[in-house]
C-alpha positions in Angstrom: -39.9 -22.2 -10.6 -39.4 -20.6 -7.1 -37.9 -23.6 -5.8 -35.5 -23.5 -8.7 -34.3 -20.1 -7.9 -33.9 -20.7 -4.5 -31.3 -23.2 -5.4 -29.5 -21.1 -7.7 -29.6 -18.4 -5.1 -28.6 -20.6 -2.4 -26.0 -22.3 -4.3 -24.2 -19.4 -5.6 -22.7 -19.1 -2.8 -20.2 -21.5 -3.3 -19.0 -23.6 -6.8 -20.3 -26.5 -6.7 -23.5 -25.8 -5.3 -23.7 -23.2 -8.1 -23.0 -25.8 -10.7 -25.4 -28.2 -9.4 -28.4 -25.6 -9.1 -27.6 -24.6 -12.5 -27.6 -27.8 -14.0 -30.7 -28.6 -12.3 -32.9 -25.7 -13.3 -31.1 -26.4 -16.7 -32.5 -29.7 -16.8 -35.8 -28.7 -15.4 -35.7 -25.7 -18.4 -35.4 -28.2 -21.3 -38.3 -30.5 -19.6 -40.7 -27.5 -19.0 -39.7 -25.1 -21.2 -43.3 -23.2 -21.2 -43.1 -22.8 -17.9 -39.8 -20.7 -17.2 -40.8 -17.1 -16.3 -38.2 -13.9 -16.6 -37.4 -14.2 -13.1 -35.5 -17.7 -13.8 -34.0 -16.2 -17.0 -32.5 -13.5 -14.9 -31.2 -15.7 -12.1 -28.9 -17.3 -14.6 -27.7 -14.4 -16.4 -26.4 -13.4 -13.1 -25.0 -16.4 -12.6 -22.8 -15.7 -15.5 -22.4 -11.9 -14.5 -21.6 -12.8 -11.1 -17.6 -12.1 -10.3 -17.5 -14.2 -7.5 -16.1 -17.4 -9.1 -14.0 -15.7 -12.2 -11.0 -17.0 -10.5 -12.3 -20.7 -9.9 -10.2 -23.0 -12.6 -13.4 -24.5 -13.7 -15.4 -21.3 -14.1 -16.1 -21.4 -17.8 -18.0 -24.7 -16.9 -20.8 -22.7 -14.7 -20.9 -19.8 -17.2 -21.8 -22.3 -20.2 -23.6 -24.5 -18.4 -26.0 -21.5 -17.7 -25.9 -19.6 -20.8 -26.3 -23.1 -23.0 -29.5 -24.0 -21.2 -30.2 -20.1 -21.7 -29.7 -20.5 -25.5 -31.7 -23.8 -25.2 -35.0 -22.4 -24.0 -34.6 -19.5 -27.0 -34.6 -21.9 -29.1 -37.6 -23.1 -28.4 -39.8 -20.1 -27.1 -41.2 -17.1 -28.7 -40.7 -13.7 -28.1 -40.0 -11.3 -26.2 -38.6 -13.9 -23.4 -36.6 -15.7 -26.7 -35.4 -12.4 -27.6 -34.8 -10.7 -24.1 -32.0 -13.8 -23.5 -30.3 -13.1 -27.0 -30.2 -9.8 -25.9 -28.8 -10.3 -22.3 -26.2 -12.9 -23.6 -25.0 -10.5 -26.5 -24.7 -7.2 -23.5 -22.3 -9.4 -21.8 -19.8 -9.7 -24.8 -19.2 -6.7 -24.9 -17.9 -6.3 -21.3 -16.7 -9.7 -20.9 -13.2 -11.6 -21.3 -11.4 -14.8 -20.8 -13.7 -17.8 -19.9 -16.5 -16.2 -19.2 -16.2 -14.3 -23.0 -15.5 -18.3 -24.5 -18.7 -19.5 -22.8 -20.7 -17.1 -24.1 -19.9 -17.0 -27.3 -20.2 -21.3 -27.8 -23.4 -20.8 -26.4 -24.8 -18.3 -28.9 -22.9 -20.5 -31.7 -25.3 -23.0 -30.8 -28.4 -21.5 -31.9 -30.2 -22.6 -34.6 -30.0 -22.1 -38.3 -30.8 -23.3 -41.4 -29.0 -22.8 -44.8 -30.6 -22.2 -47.7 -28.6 -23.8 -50.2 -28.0 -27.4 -51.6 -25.0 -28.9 -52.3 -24.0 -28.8 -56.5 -23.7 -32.1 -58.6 -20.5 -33.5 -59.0 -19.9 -35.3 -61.6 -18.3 -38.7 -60.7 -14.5 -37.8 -60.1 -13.3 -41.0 -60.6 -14.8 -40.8 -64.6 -11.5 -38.7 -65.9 -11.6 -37.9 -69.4 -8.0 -38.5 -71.3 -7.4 -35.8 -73.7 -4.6 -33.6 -75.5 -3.9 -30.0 -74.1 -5.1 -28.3 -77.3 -8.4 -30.1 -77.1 -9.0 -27.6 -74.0 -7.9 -24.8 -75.9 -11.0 -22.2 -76.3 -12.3 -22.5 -79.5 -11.0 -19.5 -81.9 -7.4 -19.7 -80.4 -4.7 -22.1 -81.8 -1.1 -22.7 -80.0 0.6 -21.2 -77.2 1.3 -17.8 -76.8 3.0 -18.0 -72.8 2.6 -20.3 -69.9 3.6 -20.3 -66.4 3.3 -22.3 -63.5 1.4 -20.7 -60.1 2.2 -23.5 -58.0 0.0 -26.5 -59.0 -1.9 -24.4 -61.7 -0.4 -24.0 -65.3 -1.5 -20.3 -66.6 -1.4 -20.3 -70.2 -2.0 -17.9 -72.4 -3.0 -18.4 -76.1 -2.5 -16.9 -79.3 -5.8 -15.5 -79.4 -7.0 -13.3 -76.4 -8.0 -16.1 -73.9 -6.2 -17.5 -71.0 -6.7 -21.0 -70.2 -5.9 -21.9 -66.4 -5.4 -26.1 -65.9 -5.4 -27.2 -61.9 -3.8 -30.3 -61.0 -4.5 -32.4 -58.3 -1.9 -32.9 -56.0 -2.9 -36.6 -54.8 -5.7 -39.2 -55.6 -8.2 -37.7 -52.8 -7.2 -34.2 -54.5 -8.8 -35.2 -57.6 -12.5 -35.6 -55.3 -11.8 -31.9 -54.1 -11.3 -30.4 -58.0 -14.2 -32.2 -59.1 -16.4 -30.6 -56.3 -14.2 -27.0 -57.5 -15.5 -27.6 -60.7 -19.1 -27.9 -59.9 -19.1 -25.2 -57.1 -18.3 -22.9 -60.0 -20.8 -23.6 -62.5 -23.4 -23.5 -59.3 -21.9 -20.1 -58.7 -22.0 -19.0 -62.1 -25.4 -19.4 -62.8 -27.6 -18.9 -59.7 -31.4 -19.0 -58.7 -32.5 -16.4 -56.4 -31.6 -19.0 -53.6 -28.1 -17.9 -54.7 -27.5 -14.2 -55.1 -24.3 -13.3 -54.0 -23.4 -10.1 -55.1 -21.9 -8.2 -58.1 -19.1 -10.8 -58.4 -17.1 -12.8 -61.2 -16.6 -16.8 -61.0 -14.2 -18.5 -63.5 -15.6 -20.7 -66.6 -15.2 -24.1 -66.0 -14.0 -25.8 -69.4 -16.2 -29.3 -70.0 -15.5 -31.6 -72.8 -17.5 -34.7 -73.5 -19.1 -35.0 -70.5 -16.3 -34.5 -68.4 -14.6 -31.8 -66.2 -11.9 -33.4 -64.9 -9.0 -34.5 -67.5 -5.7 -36.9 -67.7 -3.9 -34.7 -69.9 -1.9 -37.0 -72.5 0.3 -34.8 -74.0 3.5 -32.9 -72.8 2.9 -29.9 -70.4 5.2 -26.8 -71.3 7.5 -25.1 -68.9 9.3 -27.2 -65.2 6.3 -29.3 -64.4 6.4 -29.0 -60.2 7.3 -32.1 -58.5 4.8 -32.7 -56.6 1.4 -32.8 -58.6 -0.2 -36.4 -59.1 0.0 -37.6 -62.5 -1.3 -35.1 -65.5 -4.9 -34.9 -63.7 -6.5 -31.3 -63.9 -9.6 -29.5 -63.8 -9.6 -26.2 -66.4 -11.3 -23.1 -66.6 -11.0 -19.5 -68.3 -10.2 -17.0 -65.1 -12.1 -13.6 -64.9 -10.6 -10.3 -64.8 -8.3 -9.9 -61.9 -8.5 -13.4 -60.6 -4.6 -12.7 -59.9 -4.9 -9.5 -58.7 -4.3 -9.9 -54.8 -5.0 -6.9 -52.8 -1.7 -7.1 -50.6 0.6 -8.3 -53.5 4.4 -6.9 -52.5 4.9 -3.3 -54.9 1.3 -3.3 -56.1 1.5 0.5 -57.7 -2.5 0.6 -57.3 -3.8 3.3 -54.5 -5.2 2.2 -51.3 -8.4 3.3 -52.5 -8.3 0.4 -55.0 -7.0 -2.2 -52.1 -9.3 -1.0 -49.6 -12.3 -1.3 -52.5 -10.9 -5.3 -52.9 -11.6 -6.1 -49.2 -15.2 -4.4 -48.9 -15.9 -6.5 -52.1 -14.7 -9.8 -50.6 -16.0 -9.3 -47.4 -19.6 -8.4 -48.6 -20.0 -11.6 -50.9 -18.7 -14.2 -48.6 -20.9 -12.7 -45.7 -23.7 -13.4 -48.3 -22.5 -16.5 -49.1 -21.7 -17.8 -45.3 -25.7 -16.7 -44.3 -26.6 -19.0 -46.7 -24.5 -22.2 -46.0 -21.8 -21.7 -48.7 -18.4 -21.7 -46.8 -14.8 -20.4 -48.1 -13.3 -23.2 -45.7 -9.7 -21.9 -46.7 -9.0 -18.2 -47.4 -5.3 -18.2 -45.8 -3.7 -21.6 -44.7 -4.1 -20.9 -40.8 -2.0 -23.8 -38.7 -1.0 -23.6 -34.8 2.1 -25.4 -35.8 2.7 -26.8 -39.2 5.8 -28.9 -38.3 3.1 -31.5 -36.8 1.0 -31.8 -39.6 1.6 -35.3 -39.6 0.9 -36.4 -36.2 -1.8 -34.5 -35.2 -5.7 -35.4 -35.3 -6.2 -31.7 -36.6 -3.0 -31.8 -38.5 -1.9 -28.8 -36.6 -4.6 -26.8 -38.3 -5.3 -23.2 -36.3 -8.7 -22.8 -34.2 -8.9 -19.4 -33.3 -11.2 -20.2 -30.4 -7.9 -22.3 -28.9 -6.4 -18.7 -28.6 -3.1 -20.8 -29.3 0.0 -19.2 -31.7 -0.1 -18.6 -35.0 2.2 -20.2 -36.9 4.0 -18.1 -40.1 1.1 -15.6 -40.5 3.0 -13.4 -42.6 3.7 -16.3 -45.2 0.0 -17.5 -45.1 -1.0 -14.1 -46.7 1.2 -14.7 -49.4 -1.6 -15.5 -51.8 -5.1 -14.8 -50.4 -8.0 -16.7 -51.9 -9.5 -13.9 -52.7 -8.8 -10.9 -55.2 -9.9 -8.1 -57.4 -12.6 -10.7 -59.0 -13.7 -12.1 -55.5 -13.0 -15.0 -53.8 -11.0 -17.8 -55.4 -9.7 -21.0 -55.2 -13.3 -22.7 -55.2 -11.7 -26.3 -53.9 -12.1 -25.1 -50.3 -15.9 -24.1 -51.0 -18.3 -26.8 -48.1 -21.9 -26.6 -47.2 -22.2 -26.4 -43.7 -25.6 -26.8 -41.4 -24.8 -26.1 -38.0 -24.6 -22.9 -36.3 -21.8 -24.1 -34.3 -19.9 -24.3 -37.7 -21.6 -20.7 -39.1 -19.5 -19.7 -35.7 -16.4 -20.7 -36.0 -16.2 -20.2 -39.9 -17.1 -16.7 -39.6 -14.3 -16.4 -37.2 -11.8 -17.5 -39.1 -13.0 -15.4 -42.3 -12.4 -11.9 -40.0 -9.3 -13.6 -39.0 -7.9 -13.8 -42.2 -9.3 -10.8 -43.3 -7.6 -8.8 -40.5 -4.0 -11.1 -41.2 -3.8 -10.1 -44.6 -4.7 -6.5 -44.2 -1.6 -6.3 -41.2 0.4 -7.7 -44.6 -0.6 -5.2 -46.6 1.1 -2.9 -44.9 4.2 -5.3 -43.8 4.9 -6.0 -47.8 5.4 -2.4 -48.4 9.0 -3.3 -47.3 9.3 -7.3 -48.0 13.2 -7.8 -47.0 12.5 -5.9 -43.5 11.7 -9.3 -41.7 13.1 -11.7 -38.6 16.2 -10.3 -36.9 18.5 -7.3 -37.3 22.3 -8.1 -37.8 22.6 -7.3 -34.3 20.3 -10.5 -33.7 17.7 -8.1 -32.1 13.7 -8.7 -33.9 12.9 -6.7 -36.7 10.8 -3.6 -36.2 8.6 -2.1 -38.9 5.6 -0.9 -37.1 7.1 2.5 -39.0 5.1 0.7 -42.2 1.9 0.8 -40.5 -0.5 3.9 -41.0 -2.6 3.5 -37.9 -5.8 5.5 -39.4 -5.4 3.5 -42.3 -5.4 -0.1 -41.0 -7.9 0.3 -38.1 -10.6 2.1 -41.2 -10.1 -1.4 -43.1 -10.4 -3.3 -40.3 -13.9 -1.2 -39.4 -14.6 -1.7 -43.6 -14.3 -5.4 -43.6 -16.1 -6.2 -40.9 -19.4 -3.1 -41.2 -19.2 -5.2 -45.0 -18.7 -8.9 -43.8 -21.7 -8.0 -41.2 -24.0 -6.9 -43.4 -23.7 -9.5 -45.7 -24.4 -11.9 -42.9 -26.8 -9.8 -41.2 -28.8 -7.4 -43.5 -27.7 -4.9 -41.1 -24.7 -3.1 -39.6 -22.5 -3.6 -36.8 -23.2 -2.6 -33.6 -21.7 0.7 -32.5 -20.1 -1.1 -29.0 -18.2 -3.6 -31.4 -17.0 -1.1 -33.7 -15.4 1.1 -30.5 -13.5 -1.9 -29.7 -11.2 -1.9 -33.1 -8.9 1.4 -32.6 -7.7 -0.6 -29.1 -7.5 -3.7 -31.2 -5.7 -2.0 -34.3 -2.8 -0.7 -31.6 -2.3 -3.9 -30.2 -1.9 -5.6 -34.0 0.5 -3.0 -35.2 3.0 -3.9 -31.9 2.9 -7.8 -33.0 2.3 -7.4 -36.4 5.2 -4.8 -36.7 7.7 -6.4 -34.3 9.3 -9.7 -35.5 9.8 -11.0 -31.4 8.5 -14.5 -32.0 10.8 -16.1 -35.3 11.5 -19.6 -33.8 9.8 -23.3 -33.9 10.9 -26.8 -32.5 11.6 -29.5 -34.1 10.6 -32.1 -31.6 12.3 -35.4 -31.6 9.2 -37.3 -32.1 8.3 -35.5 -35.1 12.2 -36.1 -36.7 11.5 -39.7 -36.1 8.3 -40.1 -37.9 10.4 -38.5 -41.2 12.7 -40.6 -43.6 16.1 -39.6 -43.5 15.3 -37.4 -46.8 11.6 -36.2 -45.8 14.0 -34.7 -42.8 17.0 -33.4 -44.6 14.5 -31.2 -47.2 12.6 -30.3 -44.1 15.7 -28.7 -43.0 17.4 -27.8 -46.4 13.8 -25.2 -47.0 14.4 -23.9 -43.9 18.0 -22.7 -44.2 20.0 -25.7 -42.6 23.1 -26.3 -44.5 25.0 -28.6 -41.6 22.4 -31.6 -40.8 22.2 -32.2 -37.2 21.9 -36.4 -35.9 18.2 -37.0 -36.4 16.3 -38.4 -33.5 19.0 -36.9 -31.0 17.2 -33.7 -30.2 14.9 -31.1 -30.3 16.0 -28.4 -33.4 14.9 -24.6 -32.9 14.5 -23.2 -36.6 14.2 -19.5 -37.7 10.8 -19.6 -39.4 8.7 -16.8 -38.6 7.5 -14.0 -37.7 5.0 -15.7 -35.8 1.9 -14.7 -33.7 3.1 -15.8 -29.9 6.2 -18.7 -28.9 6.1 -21.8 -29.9 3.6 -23.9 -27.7 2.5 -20.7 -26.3 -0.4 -19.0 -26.5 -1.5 -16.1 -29.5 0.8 -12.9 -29.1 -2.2 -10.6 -29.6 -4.9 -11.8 -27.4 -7.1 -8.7 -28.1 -8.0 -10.5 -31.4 -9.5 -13.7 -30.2 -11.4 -11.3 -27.9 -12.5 -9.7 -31.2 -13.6 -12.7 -33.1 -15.9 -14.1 -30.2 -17.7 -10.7 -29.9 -18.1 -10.9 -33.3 -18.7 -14.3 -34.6 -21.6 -14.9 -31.8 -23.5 -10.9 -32.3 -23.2 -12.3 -36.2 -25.2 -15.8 -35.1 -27.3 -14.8 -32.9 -28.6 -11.8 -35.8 -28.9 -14.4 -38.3 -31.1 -16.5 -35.9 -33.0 -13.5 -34.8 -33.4 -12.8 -39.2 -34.7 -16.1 -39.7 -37.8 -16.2 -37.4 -37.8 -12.5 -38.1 -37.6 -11.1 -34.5 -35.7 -7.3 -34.7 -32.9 -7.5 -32.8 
């Protein structure tokens, strides 16, 4: 290979000879892999170190160019070489930022890992069972003691001591996704070794005659919501605290309790994530919701963009997970891929760290968007510094080691007090309130899809649709519209994180020690 590093090294002197020699020896890697000594392995992680092209537009191309064929040969090579390059790539996280951060961590998403865990049987969805509310009932109770409605799901209690919870699907595709909810949660509730996930409580899913999804027949109590499809639920008995969210506005529990509920949380679904069992959903994230319907990704948020954050003090409104664990079992996939373990443990910290910023941000609810004298609300007075950077240090030491089996570097856990004083200024100061309503995405509404668009967002004088763009108050937001997150520091944090979480997991599974 000393051909191959004299490329490199004569290359490097200018881009595109770089990019060439690097995709050369890359290709030469992947052909000869048993060949490649340390002295190639080093050449490209200086390529990657190297300074001298950071401000080159199409930098991030040469850095994971080099560390992919880097990840490649790990792959497929034993140690130590396999676990020297883990190691190098991992050292330059820490110090590393912008494109040359992005590369790196894509590259150690990419290495391999394998799940342990098969998907649950569904019961066909499309079989749904017509039946009368009280046939659902649990057995010793007899009428209603109290319903309400939680958006889609009627909470009903009887007048025995049971609670009975019926979901409703919300269109015909909805009815697929209760169907797998159902079957997730009696996988979960009764699991082989393959499955240990911790000291945590799954709801009973109710099945009658073969079924577990229902058409309920008879007249459901209380103002039925609008929009739910038909009388078609799943139902199942809750646990204890299945509605106990651990950033609800004037909880009266002490921190110590809240702080208690995220460790929990973030221990299981890092057990459950290792293993292939994904919480796809555990705050809606979006970069813009407002072009949900014209939009490949339906303006869903991925963190590794680095883009805004559309509403993300509303997303936290009701966590998927709470004093029980996690919830809402409809967002539950399989995944396969590590570039998917990646991203998903990601957006798991993300949400995490979003709905502990609202913990602190619902100890005064009403304090939100502008000040009479039109200047943004500040609240960072509701943040306990000590406090939130400690849960922030909690969830992820807990999230970690349930990935992992072990605990979080040292160098990531220094990087959270900086992090923790950039959140508080965004978090805490309500600068970014406004969205666009662009003129093509008025024109793809009906005249009354647009004037309830703009009714639930405090419109009272209609504006000609079509004619032009509309700025609506409808934050706090994280960053302007079409701009990029306000609080770049945490993107920087989930791609330390997510890829020193993969690359562990790959290092576990052919049990090399990290």
């Amino acid at each position: 290979m000393c051909r191959t590093q004299a490329l490199i090294n004569q290359g490097i002197k200018d881009f595109s000879g770089a990019y060439m020699a690097v995709k050369y020896v890359a290709g030469r890697m992947d052909k000869y892999p048993d060949t490649i000594g340390g002295d190639t392995v080093n050449t490209l992680i200086a390529v990657i170190r190297s300074p001298r092209f950071d401000h080159q537009k199409q930098s991030y191309f040469l850095f994971n160019e080099a560390a992919e064929a880097l990840i490649r040969l790990a792959g497929r090579v034993r140690e130590p070489l396999s676990k020297s390059i883990i190691q190098a790539l991992s050292d330059i996280l820490y110090t590393s930022h912008g494109k040359r951060l992005r590369a790196v961590n894509q590259a150690l998403g990419e290495l391999p890992w394998k799940p342990a865990v098969s998907d649950p049987s569904v019961i066909d969805p499309l079989s749904v069972l017509p039946v009368d509310l009280n046939k659902l009932l649990p057995g010793s109770s007899a009428g209603l003691k109290q319903t309400r409605w939680q958006g889609r799901s009627l909470i009903i209690n009887t007048s025995g001591s049971a609670c009975l919870v019926l979901k409703f699907a919300t269109s015909a595709d909805n009815i697929t996704d209760l169907a797998r909810e159902a079957a997730w949660l009696t996988k979960l509730g009764f699991p082989g070794e393959d499955m240990a996930a911790g000291s945590f409580d799954t709801p009973v899913p109710i099945e009658h005659k073969g079924h577990r999804v229902f058409d309920i027949t008879s007249d459901l109590p209380g103002d039925t919501p609008p929009f739910l499809y038909k009388q078609i639920c799943i139902a199942f008995l809750p646990c204890p605290g299945y509605y106990e969210y651990p950033n609800a506005p004037g909880c009266l529990q002490p921190m110590s309790w809240t702080r208690q509920v995220f460790i929990k949380n973030a221990r299981i679904l890092g057990q459950m994530t290792v293993k292939g069992i994904v919480h796809t959903a555990l705050i809606p994230l979006f970069h813009n919701r407002v072009q949900q319907r014209r939009r490949n990704d339906q303006g869903a948020y991925l963190w590794e963009h680095a883009g805004r954050l559309d509403q993300w003090l509303d997303s936290c409104q009701y966590p998927n997970f709470a004093r029980s664990g996690p919830r809402d079992f409809e967002h539950i996939e399989r995944i396969d891929t590590g570039a998917r373990l990646r991203h998903y443990i990601g957006e798991h910290l993300l949400s995490f760290i979003l709905v502990i910023g609202s913990f602190f941000r619902n100890k005064a609810p009403d304090r939100r968007g502008l000040t009479p004298d039109a200047t943004p609300e500040d609240t960072r007075d509701l943040f306990d510094r000590a406090a939130f950077e400690s849960m922030i240090a909690d969830v992820s030491e807990n999230y970690f080691k349930g990935l992992c089996k072990t605990g979080l570097p040292h160098e990531l856990l220094q990087t959270i007090p900086r992090l923790t004083r950039a959140l508080i200024q965004t978090m805490g100061y309500d600068e970014h309130m406004v969205e666009v309503l662009r003129i093509q995405d008025q024109n793809r509404m009906t005249k009354e899809q647009y004037e309830q668009f703009l009714h639930q967002r405090g419109v009272k004088t209609m504006p000609p649709k079509g004619q032009t763009d509309i700025p609506l108050s409808t934050g706090p937001h994280l960053g302007g519209f079409n701009q990029s997150i306000s609080v770049p520091e945490l993107i920087e944090y989930l791609f330390r994180f997510s890829a020193l979480a993969v690359s562990h997991c790959f290092l576990n599974e052919h049990r090399l020690s990290g």
